[in-house]
C-alpha positions in Angstrom: 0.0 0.0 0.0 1.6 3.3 -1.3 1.5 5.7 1.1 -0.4 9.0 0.0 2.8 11.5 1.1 5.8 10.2 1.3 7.9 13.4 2.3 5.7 13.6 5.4 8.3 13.1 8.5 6.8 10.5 11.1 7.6 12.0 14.9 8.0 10.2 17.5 4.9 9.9 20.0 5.3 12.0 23.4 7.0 9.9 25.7 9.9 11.5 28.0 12.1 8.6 26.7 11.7 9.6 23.2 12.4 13.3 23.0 15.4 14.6 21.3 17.7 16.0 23.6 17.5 18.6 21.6 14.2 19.7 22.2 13.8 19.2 25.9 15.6 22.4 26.2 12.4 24.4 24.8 10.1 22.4 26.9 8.0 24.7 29.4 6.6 23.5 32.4 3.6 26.2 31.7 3.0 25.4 28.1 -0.6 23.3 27.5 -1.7 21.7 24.3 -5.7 21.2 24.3 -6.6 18.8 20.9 -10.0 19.2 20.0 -10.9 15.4 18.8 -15.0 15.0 18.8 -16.2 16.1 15.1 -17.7 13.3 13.0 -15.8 14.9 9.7 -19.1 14.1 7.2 -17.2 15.5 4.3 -15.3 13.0 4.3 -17.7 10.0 4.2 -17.7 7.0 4.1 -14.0 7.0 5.4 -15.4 9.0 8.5 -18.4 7.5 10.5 -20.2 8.3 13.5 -18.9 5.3 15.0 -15.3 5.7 13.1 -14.6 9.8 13.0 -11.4 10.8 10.6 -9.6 11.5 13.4 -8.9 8.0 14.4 -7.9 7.0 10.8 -4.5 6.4 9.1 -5.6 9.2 6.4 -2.6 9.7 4.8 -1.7 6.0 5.0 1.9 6.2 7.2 0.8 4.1 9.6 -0.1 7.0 12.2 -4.0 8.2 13.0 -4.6 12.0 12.2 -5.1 12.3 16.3 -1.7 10.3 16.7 -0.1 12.2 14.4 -1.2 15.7 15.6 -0.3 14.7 19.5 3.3 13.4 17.6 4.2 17.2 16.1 4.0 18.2 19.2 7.3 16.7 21.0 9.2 19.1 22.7 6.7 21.6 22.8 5.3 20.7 26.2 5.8 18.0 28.5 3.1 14.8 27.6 1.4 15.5 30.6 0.2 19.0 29.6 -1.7 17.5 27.1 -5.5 17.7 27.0 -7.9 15.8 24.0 -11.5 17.0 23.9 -13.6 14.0 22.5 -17.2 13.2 22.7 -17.7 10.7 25.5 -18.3 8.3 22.5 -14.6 8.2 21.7 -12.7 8.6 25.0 -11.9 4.6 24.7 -11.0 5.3 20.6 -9.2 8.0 22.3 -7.3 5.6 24.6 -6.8 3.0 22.3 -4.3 5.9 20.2 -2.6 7.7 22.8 -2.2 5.4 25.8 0.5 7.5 27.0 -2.2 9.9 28.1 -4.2 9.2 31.6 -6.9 9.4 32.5 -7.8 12.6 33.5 -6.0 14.0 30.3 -9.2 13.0 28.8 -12.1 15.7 28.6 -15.2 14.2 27.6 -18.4 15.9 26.2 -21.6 14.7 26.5 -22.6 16.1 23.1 -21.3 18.2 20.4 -21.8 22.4 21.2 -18.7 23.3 18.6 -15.5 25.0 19.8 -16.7 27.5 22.2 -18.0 25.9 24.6 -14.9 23.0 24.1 -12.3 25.5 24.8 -13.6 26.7 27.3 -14.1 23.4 28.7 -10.2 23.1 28.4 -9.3 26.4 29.4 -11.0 26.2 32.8 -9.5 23.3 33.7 -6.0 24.2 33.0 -6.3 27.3 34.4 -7.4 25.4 37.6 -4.5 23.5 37.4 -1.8 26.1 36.6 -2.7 29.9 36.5 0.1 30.8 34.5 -0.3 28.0 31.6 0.0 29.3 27.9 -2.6 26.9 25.4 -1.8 25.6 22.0 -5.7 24.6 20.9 -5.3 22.3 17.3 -7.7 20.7 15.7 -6.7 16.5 15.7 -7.5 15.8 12.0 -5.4 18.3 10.4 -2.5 17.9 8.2 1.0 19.4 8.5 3.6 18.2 5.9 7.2 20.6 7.2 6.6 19.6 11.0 10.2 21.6 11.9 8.4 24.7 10.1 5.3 23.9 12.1 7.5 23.7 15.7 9.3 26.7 15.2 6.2 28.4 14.1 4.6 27.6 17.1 7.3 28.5 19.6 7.0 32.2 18.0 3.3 32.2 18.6 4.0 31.0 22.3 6.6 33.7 22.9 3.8 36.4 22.5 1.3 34.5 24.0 3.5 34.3 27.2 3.5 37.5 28.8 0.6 39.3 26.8 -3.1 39.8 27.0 -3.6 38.7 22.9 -5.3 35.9 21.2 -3.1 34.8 18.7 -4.6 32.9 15.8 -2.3 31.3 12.8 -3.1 32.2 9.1 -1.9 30.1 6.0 -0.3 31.6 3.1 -3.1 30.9 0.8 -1.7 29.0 -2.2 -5.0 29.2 -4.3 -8.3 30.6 -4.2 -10.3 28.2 -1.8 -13.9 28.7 -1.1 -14.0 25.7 1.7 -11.6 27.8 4.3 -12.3 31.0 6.1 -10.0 34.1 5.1 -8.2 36.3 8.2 -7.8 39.6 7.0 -4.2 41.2 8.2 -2.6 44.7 8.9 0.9 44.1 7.4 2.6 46.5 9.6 5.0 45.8 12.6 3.4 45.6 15.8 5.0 47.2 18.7 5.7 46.0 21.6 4.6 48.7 23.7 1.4 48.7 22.0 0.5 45.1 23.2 -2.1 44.8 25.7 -0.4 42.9 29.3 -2.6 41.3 31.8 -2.5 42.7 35.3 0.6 41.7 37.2 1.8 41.2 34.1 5.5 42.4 33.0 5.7 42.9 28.9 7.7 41.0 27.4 9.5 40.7 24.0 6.5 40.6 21.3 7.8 38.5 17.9 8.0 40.6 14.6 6.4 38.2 12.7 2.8 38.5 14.8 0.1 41.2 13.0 -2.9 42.9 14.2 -6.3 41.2 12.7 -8.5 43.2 11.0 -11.1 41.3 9.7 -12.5 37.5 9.6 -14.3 36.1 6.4 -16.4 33.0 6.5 -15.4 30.9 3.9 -16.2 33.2 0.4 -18.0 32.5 -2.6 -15.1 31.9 -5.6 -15.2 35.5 -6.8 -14.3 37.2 -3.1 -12.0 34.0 -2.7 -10.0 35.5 -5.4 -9.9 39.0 -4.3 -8.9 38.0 -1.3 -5.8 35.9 -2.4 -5.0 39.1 -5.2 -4.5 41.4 -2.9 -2.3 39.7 -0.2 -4.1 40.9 2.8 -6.0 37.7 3.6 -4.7 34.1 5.2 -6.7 31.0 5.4 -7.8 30.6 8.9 -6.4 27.4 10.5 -8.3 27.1 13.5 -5.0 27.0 15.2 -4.9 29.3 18.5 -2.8 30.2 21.3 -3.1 32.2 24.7 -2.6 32.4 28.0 -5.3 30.8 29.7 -6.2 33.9 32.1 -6.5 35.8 28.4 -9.0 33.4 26.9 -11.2 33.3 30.3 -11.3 36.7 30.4 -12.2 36.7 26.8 -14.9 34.7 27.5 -16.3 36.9 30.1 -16.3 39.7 27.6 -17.9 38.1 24.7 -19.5 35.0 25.5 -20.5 35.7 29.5 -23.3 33.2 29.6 -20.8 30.6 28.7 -18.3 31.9 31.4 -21.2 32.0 34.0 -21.9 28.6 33.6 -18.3 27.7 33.9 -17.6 30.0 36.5 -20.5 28.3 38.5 -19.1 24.9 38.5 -15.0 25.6 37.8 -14.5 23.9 41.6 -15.5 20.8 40.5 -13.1 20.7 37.2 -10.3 17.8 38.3 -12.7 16.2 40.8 -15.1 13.1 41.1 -17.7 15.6 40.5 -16.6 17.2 36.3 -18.6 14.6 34.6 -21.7 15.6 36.6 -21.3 19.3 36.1 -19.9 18.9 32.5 -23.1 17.2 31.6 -25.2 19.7 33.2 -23.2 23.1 31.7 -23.6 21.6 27.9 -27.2 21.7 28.3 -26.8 25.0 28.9 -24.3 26.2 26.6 -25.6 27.3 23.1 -23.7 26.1 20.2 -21.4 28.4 19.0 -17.4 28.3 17.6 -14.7 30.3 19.4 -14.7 32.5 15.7 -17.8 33.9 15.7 -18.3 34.0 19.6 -15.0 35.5 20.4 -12.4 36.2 17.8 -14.5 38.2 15.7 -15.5 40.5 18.3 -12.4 40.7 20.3 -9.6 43.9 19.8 -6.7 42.2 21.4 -6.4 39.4 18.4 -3.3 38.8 16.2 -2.5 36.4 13.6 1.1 34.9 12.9 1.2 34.3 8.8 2.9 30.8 8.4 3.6 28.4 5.6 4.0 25.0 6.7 2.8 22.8 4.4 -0.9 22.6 5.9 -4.2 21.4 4.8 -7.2 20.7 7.4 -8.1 17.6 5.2 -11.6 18.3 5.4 -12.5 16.9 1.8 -11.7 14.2 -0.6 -10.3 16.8 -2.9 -8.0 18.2 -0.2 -6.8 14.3 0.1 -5.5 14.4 -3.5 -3.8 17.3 -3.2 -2.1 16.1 -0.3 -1.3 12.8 -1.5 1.4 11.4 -3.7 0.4 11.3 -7.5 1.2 8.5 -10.0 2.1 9.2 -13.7 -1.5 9.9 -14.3 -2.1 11.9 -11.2 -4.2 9.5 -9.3 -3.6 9.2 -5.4 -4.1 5.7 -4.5 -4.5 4.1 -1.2 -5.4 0.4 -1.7 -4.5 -2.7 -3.4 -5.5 -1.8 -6.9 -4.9 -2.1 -10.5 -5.7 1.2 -12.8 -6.0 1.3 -16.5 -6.7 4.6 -18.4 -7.8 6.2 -15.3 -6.4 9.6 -14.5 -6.5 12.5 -11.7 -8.8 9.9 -8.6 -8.4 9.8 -5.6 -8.5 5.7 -4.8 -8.9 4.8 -1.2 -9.8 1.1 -0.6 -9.0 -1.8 2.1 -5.8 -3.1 1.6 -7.4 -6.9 1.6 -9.3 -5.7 -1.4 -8.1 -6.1 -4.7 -9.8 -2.8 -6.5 -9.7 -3.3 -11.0 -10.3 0.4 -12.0 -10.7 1.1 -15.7 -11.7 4.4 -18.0 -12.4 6.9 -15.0 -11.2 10.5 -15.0 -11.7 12.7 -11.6 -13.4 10.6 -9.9 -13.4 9.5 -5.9 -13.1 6.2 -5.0 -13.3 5.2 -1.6 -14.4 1.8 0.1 -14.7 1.4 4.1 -16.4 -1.0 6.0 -20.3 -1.6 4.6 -20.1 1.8 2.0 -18.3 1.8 -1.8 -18.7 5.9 -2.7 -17.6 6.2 -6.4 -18.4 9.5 -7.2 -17.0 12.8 -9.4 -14.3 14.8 -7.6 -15.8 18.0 -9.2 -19.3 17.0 -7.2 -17.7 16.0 -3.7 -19.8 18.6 -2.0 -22.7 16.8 -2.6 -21.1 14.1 0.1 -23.3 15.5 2.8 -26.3 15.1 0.4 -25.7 11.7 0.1 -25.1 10.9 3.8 -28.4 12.4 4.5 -30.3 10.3 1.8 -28.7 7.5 3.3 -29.7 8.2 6.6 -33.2 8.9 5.8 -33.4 5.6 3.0 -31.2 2.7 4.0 -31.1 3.7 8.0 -28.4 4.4 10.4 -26.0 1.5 9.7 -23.8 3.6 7.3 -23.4 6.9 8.5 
């Protein structure tokens, strides 16, 4: 089985013993990573099921999960035990079956789905229980980084103005075409000072990286003509969904833009790291709306910078994203299988590897096999994935979704 990128470096997973020596030197006691792990990715279909999200797949067929290898591009950015997933309670033992390194308590479960809001906050509350002076790194798990070194050093700058500053800083993607399917961040391409950067009290400023840029505006992904516009002129980034701040910064945050979500945690933040979360946890989701940490917060907030970056990264959310990714053949096909093709160009072939797939006379096309579902379908039509899942659903039941 070919995998689909084969200049994508394997890490190794977070264990003390495994660390470069190297890279325990920029290891911080205070620094937090909070992976956010409990979407169902429907886009991708019928790779990702409700029983079987993306995140717990070998994707990019190395042998890794996306959540394995998102917790692996992390070593030597914090210590393993400052590492948080976010999961629907659903997938805390899928969870545990990937990372085993993690206990636990480094677990957070959600009794349903409320988007990122109310999950960061989740997070946020509990590590600021833990350690008021903790700096968060929030990623998605089923995103893809191919120049991991890149990725480290990018995040390290991020951190360094994260650490003793009252900003929300956000990372942008050099945008290499114009993409409707990601949201745009709008930049001021002027130096920021450092004087100008808002502390929190008790705070001393410290140094503020060049790099980081005030945010003007956030776009939700565009139609194709404002897609292009915004790529033309150079002021826009795709948004990553990558964040990081202090944890004091993003309560606070909280309290300023989405207060009836920091009541509720505020209410219950005693019992976080006690017999008594689950209980309370249960209770604040049904009484958090659902919202995303973009619209709720970041949108509305004046302390928000983004740090422009370029490190090979794609959030995988589509088929079409896969075989752009992936390694292409002579005919540009990606193919992840056991298969045989003959005049078939520019598919993306994903199959079990105890399958012997024949594929003859198709051009941009998607095919993809797992478990009970075959999907053959255009490339061109892909968004019409979540059309089909629903007709599924609503013809043939709940066995394949």
């Amino acid at each position: 089985m070919a995998a689909l990128a084969l200049n994508y470096v394997i890490t190794c997973p977070l264990l003390p013993g495994f660390l470069p020596e190297n890279e325990l030197d920029y290891m911080d006691q205070h620094t937090y990573l909070v992976v956010m792990a409990g979407g169902i990715g429907s886009r991708f279909w019928p790779f990702s099921r409700t029983h079987h999200p993306k995140q717990f797949h070998d994707v990019l067929g190395l042998g890794r999960s996306m959540l394995q290898l998102t917790v692996d591009r992390f070593a030597g950015i914090c210590p393993p035990e400052n590492i948080f997933v976010v999961t629907n309670r659903d997938y805390i033992e899928l969870v545990q079956q990937h990372l085993p390194e993690l206990a636990a308590n480094q677990i957070l479960g959600e009794p349903i789905g409320r988007n990122t809001a109310p999950c960061i906050a989740y997070a946020s509350y509990r590590i600021a229980r833990l350690d008021p002076e903790a700096v968060i790194v929030v990623t998605p798990a089923d995103h893809a980084v191919m120049h991991e070194e890149k990725f480290r050093t990018t995040i390290r700058t991020a951190l360094v103005g994260a650490r003793s500053h009252n900003v929300l800083i956000t990372l942008g993607i050099q945008p290499s075409r114009p993409d409707t399917g990601y949201g745009y961040i709008q930049f001021i391409d002027d130096e920021v000072p450092a004087r100008d950067v808002r502390t929190l009290p008790g705070q001393e400023a410290g140094s503020f990286p060049k790099a980081l840029r005030r945010v003007k505006t956030f776009t939700e992904k565009p139609n194709a003509e404002l897609a292009q516009m915004f790529v033309s002129s150079g002021e826009f980034l795709w948004n990553s969904g990558l964040f990081v701040w202090r944890a004091d910064a993003i309560v606070q945050a909280f309290h300023q833009y989405l207060s009836d979500i920091a009541e509720v945690f505020d209410e219950g933040s005693a019992q976080l790291g006690t017999p008594a979360e689950e209980e309370f946890i249960t209770r604040a989701y049904s009484l958090c709306r659902n919202i995303s940490i973009d619209y709720g917060v970041m949108e509305k907030a004046d302390n928000v910078y983004v740090l422009p970056a370029d490190f090979g990264w794609s959030d995988l959310g589509t088929w079409d994203s896969l075989h752009r990714m992936g390694q292409h053949d002579a005919d540009d096909n990606v193919v992840d299988g056991n298969a045989l093709l003959y005049d078939t160009r520019e598919c993306v072939i994903k199959t079990p590897p105890e399958r012997l797939v024949v594929v003859q006379g198709l051009e941009g096309y998607i095919v993809a096999e797992y478990d009970n579902v075959l999907l053959i379908c255009k490339r061109t039509e892909e968004q019409r994935v979540k059309d089909f899942l629903a007709d599924v659903k609503s013809k043939k039941g709940t066995g394949y979704n």
